[in-house]
N, C-alpha and C positions, 0 to 999 in steps of 0.2 A: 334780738339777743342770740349770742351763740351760746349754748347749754349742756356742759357735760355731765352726764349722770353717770356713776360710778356704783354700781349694783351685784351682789351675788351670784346673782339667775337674771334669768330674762327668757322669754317668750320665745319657746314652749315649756321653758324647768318650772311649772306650774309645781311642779315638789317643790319648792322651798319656800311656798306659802304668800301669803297676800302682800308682802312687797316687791313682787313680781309682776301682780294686779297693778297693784299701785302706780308704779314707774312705767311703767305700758300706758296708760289711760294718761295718765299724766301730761308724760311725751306724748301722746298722742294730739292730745290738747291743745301744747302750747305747739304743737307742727302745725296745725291746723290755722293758729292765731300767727303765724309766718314766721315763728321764732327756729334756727337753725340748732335743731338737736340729735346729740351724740349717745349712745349708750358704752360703758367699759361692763363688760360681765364676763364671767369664768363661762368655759364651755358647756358646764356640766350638766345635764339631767337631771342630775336626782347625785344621792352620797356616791352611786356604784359606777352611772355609768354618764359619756359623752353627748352632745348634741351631737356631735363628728370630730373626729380626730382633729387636734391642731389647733393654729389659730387661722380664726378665717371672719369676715362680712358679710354681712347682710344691710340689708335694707328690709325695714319692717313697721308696716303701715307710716312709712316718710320720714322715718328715724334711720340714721347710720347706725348701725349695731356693729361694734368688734368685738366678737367671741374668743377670748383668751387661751392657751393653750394653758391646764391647772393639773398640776404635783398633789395630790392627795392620799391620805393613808385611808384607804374604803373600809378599815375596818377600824378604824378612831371611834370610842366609844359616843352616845350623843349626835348631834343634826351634822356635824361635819367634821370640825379639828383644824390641825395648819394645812393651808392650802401655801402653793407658792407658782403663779405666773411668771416665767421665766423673760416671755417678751415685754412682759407691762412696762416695765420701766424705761423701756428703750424709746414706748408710743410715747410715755408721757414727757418724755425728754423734745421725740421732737412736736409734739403738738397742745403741748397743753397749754403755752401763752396763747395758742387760737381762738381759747373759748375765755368769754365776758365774765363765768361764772360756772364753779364747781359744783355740784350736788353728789355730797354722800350718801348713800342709804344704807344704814344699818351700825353696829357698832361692834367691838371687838372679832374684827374682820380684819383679814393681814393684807387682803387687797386695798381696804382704805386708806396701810400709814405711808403705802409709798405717794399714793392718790395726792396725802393731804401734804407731803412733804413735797413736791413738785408743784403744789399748787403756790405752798410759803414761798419758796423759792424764786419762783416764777411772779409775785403778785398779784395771784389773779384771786379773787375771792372764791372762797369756799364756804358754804353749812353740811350742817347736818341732820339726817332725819334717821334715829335708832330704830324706830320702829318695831317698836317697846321690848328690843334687846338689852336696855341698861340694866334692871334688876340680876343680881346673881341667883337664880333659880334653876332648881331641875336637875342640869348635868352639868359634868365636869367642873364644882363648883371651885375648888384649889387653883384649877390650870385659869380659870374667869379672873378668879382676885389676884394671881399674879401677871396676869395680862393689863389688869386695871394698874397694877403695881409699876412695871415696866414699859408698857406700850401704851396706855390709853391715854398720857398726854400727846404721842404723838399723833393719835387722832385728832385729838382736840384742842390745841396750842393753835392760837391764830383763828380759830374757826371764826367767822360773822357772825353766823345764827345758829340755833339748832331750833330744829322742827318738832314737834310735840304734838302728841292729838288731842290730850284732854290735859286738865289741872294735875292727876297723879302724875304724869308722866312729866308734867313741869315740874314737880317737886323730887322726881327721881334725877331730872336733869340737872337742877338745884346741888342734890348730893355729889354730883361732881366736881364740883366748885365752880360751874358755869355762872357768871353773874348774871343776876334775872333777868336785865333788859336787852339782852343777847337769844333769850328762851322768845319763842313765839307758837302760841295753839293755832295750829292750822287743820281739823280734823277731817278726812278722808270722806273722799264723795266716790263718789259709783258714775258711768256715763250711763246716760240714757237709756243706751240697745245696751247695756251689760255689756257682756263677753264679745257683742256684735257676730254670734254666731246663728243659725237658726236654729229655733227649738222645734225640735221631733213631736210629733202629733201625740194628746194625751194617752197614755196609758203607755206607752212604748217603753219608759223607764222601768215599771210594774213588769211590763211582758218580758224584757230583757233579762230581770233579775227574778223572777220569776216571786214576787210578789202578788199573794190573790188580791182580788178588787175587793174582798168581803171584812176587809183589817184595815186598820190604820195605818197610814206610813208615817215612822218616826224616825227624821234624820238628823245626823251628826255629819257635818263635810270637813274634813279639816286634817292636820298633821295627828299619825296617834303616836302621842308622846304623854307622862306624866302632868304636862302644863297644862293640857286640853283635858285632863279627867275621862278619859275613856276607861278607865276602872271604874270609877266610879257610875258612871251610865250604865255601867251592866250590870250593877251590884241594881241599882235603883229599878232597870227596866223588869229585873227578875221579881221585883218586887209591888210591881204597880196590879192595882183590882181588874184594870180593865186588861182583858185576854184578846180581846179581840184586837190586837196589832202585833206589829212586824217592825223591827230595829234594822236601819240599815246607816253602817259606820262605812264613812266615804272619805276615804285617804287612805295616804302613803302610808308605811312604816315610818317611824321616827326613832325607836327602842321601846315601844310597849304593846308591840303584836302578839308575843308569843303568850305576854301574862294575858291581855284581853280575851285572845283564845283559850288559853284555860279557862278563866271563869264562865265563857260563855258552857263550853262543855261542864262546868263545875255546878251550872244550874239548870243546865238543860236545855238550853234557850236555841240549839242549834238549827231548828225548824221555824224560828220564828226569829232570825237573823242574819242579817246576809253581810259580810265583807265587799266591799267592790274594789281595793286596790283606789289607784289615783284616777279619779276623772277628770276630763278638761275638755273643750271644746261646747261643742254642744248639749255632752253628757250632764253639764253640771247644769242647765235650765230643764234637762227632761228632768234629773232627780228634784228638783225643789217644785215643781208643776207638779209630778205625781204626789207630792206629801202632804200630807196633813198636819205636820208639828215639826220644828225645827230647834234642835236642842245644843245649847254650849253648858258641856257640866266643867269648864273651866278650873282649875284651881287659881290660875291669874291669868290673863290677857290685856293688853293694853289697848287694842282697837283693831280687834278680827272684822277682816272684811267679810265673810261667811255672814256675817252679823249684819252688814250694808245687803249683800246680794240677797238673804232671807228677806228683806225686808223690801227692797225693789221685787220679790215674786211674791209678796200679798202674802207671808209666811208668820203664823201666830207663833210666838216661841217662848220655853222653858233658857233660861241662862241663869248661871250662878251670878252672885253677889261679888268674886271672886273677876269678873270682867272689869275691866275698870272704864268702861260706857253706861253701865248698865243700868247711873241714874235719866241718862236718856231714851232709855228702854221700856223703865219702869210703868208697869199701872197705862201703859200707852200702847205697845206692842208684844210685850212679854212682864214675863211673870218671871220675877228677881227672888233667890232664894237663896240658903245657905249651901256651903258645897256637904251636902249631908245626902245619901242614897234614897235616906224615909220622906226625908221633904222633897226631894227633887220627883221619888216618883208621886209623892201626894200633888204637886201642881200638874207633871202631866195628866195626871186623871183627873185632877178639878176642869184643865182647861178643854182636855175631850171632852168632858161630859158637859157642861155650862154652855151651851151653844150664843148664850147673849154675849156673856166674856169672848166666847172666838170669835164673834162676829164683829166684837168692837174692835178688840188687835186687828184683827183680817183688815176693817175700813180704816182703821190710823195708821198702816203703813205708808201710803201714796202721801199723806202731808208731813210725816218725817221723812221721805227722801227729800219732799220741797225745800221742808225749812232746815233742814240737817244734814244730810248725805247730797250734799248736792253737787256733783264735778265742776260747772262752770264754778259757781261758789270758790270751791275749794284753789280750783288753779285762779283764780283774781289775786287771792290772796297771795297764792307764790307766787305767781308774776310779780305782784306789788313788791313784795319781799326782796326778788333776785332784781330789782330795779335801785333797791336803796340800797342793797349793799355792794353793789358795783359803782353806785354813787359814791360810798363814805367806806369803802374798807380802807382807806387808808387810816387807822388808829381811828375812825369813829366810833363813837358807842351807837347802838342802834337804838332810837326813841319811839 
């Protein structure tokens, strides 16, 4: 199959979070399985800055990659705003009957409606994978609902499928008026070697960041924004019996650095906290090696991969109720609670102290990545998918 994916970021804008993961491993997957795959992504970094000026190629791990030249306001309130590709339309003009089958990733994204309206035009099929951007939450909620108003059928008029990782997220897709047997749960796997990068010898994460060996490590890796509750984690960490640990928040900005940093100075925690900005490569397997408790204080998430990679590094974790995995989580890996500061720090210190409890999460991670995170798993299932619906997109309903 020829396979064009259509993405935000791409490899290295590890900033814009786990469907960058996602579409990497993926692609990487179905290249390996002999399938010819394309990537479209914007050039950018992070909200401020470029991979390189322009639009330009790569090749990356067997994947064509074309890097977008992208129009953006860096100071748009929120993870991004209007962006505008100047060349895209021109690529998809002349190359997009080449490919068997479209893949979107993400949703109210202004690089998806010219994506999906060249692919209408052209007959080629297209789905969709939101990547649990459909809820209106958090920011910019006005400029969301009139996107959803004006533009979001032209993301999704004609789509084949949309991709979905859990049952809420089916029911979120539902409220679009998607009819059901067009929705299909395909939930995210992790590969093997992870990141496929080498992980740095124990303690080198501790030593870098200057964390004592005599504390606990307690991490948060992720976007800090209102959605992930990095308020809330510090209101909670300020508040746990056990002293003996060290909070270390491992991400980009997103719009909630400045408040984090107050509270943290608002409770004193500033010695027993460390920011590290965004890590990627092999930084992210030293930080989950050195730690001891892995925490999502969430207010919603639909299927953080942070939440796969903890769990491929043997990582016992506190996650809010507020995750919407988090009945796969439950009583098995982590300790599910309310997005509440009092509870959230009462389970990190039940599951420090309770050595039986961490040592049963610690052994049930290895057999939910088997039977649940599992990448070959996951990509069968889109293979299967991007097979039928280049079968029957002509007006087939998918069964």
């Amino acid at each position: 199959m020829r396979i064009l994916q259509v993405t935000l970021g791409f490899h290295p804008a590890r900033a814009w979070g786990g469907p960058v993961q996602i579409v990497h491993q993926n692609g990487r997957e179905l290249a390996r399985r002999g399938h010819d795959v394309t990537v479209y992504c914007t050039n950018l970094l992070d909200k401020k800055h470029a991979i390189a000026p322009g639009t330009f190629e790569r090749e990356v791990d067997g994947l064509r990659v074309r890097y977008f030249s992208t129009w953006r306001l860096p100071f748009w309130p929120g993870t991004l705003g209007p962006i505008w590709l100047p060349d895209l339309p021109a690529t998809l003009a002349s190359e997009i009957r080449t490919f068997d089958v479209v893949h979107l990733n993400g949703y109210r994204n202004l690089m998806l409606v010219p994506a999906a309206q060249a692919a209408r035009r052209a007959g080629v099929p297209f789905v969709i994978q939101p990547h649990g951007a459909i809820p209106v939450i958090v920011n910019s909620l006005a400029v969301k609902r009139l996107y959803d108003r004006w533009l979001g059928r032209q993301e999704l008029d004609g789509v084949s499928a949309v991709i979905v990782g859990q049952q809420s997220e089916r029911e979120q897709a539902l409220s679009l008026g998607i009819a059901p047997e067009r929705i299909r749960i395909i939930p995210n796997g992790l590969a093997s070697d992870g990141n496929a990068q080498p992980v740095p010898e124990a303690g080198s994460f501790r030593r870098r960041y200057r964390v004592p060996n005599d504390r606990l490590l307690i991490l948060f890796l992720g976007r800090i924004n209102r959605k992930k509750g990095v308020d809330m984690l510090v209101e909670a960490f300020a508040r746990m019996r056990t002293r003996d640990t060290h909070l270390v928040i491992a991400g980009p900005d997103d719009g909630q650095l400045a408040e984090v940093t107050t509270l943290i100075e608002r409770h004193d925690l500033g010695d027993r906290t460390t920011l590290t900005g965004l890590l990627s490569g092999s930084d992210v397997g030293a930080a989950y090696r050195d730690s001891d408790l892995f925490v999502l204080p969430c207010r919603t998430d639909t299927f953080p991969m942070a939440i796969v990679e903890a769990c491929q590094a043997g990582m016992p974790m506190v996650v809010t109720d507020g995750c919407e995995i988090a009945d796969l989580l439950r009583d098995r890996v982590a300790s599910i609670v309310p997005f509440d500061p009092g509870d959230f720090a009462e389970a990190m210190d039940t599951l420090l102290e309770d050595r039986d409890l961490y040592a049963r999460y610690r052994a049930n991670c290895a057999e939910l990545m088997r039977s649940t995170f599992s990448l070959s798993a996951a990509v069968d299932r889109l293979e299967a998918l991007y097979a039928q619906v280049i079968a029957g997109h002509e007006g087939a309903a998918i069964g």
